[in-house]
N, C-alpha and C positions, 0 to 999 in steps of 0.2 A: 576694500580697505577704508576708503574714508567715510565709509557708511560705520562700519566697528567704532574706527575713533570718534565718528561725534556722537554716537551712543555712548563712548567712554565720559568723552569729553561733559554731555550733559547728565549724565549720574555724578560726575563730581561736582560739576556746577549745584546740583540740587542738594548734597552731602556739604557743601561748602569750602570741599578741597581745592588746591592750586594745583595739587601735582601727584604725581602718583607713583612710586617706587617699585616696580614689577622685578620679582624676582622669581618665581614660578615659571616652568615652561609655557603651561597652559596660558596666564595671562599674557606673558611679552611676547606668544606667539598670534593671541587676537587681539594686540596692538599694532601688529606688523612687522615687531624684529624678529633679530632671531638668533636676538640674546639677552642678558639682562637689561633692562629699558627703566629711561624715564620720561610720564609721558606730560607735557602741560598742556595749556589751550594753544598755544605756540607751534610745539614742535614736541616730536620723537626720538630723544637722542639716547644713545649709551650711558647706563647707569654706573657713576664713581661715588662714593662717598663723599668727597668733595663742592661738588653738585647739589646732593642733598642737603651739609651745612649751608653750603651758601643760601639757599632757599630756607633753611628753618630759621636763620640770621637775620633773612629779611622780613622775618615775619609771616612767611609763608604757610598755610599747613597742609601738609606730606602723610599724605598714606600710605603704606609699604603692606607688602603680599606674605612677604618674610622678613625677618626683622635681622639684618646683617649685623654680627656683632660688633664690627667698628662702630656701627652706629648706634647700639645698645642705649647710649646716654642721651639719644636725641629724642623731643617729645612729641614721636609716630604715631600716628593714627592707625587702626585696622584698615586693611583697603579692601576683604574681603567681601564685605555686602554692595559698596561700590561695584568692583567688580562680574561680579555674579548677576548682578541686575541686569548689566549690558550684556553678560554674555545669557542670557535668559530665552531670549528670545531672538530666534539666527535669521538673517535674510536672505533672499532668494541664491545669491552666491553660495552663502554658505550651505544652505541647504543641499546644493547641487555638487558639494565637494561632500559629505557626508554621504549622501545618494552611490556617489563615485564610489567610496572607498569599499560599500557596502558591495557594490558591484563587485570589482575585483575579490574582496575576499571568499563571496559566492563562489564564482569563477573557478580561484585559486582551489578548492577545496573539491571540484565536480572531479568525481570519480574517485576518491578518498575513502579509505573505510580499513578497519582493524583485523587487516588482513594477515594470517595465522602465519606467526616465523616473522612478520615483519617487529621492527623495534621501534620505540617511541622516538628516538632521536631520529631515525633514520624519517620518518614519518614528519617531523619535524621540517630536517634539511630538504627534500621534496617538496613539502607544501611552501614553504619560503623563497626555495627556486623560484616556482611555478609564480608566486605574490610578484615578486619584484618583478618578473618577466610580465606580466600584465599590467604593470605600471603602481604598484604601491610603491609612497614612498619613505614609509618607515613601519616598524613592528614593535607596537604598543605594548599587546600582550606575551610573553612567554607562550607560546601554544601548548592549549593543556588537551591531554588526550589519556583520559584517569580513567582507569579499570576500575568497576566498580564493586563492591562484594553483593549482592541481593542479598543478602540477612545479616545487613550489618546498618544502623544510619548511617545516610549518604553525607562524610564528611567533605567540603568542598569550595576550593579547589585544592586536589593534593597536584602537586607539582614534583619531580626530580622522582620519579618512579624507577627506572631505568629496566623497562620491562619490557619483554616481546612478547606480543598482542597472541593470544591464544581461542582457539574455534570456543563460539558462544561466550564471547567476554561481552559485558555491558560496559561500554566507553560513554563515558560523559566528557563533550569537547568544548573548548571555549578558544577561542580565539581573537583577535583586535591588531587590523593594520591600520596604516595611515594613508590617507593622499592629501597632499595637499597642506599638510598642518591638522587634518580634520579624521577624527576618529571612526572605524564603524568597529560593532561587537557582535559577533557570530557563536553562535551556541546551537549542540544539537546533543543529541545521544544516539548512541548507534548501538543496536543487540537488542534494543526494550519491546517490551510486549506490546500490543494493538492498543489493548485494554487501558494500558498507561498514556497512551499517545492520543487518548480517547479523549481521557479525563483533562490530558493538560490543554487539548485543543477547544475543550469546554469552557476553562477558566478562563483562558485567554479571550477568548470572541464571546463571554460576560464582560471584561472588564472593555476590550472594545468596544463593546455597545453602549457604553456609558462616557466615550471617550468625546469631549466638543470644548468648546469653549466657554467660560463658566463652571463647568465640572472642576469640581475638588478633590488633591488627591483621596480623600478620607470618601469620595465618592467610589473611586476605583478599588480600594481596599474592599469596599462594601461590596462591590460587584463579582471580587475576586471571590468570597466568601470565606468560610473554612470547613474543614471535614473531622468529625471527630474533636473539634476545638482546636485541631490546629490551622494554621495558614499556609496556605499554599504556595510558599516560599521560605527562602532559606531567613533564620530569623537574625543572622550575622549580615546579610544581604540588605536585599529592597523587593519590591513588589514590580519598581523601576526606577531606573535611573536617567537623568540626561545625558546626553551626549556632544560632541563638541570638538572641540580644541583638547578637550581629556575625556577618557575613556567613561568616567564616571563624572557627574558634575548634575548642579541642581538643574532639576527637581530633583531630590529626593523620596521616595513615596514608598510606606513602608517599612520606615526604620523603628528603632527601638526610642524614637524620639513620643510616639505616641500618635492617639488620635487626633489630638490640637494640633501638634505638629499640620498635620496631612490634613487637616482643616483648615490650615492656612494655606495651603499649597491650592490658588486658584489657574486652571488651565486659559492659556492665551495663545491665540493664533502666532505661530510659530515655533512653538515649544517643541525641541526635539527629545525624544527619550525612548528606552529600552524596556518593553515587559520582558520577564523573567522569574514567570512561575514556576514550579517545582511541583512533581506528583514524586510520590515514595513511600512505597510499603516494604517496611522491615519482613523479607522474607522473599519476596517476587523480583524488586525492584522498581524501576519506576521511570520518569522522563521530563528532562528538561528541556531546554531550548528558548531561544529569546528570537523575538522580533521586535523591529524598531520604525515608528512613526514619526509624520510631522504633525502638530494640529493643526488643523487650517480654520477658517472661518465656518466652516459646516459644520466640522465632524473631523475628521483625521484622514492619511495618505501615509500608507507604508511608506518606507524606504529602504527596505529589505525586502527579499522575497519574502512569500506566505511560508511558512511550514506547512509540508503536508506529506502524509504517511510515505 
């Protein structure tokens, strides 16, 4: 904990903020509440309106994550790039509650599969039993467990199906519990061909091997490659995301923001984040799945299990 806040603390020292307005889960839970919060060099108190004038009265300046509309007339700062800085790069704590969470949702999931007559809720309510009895302690994501069509693009994530899982369906699953405050992201596909689990474990352990410290994301893009012109992810998505205190959270890598974009993006020991490449042919089908890293001063360290056939 007090390792977070004087990483908060000296991102606004450096930004030139007093105080910081946290209205996001994400943020006033890597502050340490665990609820809306205000945080200064001082102290961590509950965030009122009240509080905040008072501070903008005295001159003070106030970054805020959300911008409450009582305070609509007050002149707030963004406190996003503040924030994001610190939470950029996790320490050995955090690392090992993320690790955690990845465990359990492994765990929760062994012996799971789109077994014929079963329904998606039903599949659902099981796997959540089974989470929380191994110690998660909240559920990020809606658990998706999406039937796929093989000659159709793979639209994704379709959610609220309300389907029973039938022999030879290609399910594409995603999932995200909690422990801790700290998020893990579980992806696989169940039903896909060899051939597709080939290709995706190719792209993967490319962009792996280009994964260290100094690596740019616009390095990993390159590593990922494309086929046919296209990229080997979804293009609504990422190539990867961070991970954290929220499910998704910078780096970014891969968006529709561009190459510059992902050319800023330089890797630092610490950085946690999610590949999630995508293989898919219109016609066969195809295979996703994500695994998630720390980088460390070498090169990188899962934090998830490996995927493997």
């Amino acid at each position: 904990m007090s390792e977070r806040l004087h990483k908060l603390h000296t991102e606004m020292g450096e930004r030139g903020l007093d105080a910081l307005a946290l209205r996001c889960t994400a943020n006033y839970t890597y502050a340490g509440a665990t609820a809306e919060c205000l945080v200064t060099p001082r102290e961590t108190v509950p965030l009122t309106a009240d509080a905040v004038r008072d501070l903008v009265a005295s001159g003070a300046t106030v970054g805020a994550d959300d911008l409450a509309e009582e305070l609509a007339d007050l002149p707030l700062v963004d406190a996003t790039e503040t924030v994001e800085a610190a939470r950029l790069c996790k320490t050995p704590a955090e690392i090992e509650r993320i690790r955690r969470a990845h465990a359990i949702n492994e765990a929760a999931m062994e012996g799971f599969g789109p077994e014929p007559g079963l329904h998606q809720d039903e599949l659902t309510e099981r796997f959540l039993a089974r989470a929380f009895a191994l110690g998660a302690t909240a559920n990020l994501v809606e658990p998706v467990w999406q039937v796929a069509a093989r000659d159709e693009p793979l639209v994704f994530p379709t959610v609220g199906q309300a389907r029973t899982f039938g022999a030879g369906d290609l399910v594409v699953v995603d999932t995200g519990l909690g422990f801790d405050g700290y998020a893990s992201d579980y992806g696989r596909t169940w039903g896909a061909r060899r051939e597709h689990f080939d290709r995706w474990r190719d792209v993967m352990d490319a962009v792996l091997a280009v994964v260290r410290p100094g690596a740019t994301g616009r390095d990993l893009v390159r590593a990922a490659g494309t086929r046919n012109g296209k990229r080997p992810w979804f293009d609504h998505l990422y190539l990867a995301h961070g991970t954290g205190t929220a499910n998704a959270e910078m780096p970014l890598i891969g968006t529709d923001r561009g190459d510059p974009f992902d050319e800023s993006i330089v890797l630092a020991a610490g950085m946690v984040f999610v590949l999630e490449p995508v293989i898919w042919d219109v016609g066969s089908g195809g295979y996703r799945a994500e695994e998630t890293l720390v980088v460390t001063d070498t090169g990188y360290e899962l934090l998830s299990e490996r995927v493997t056939w």
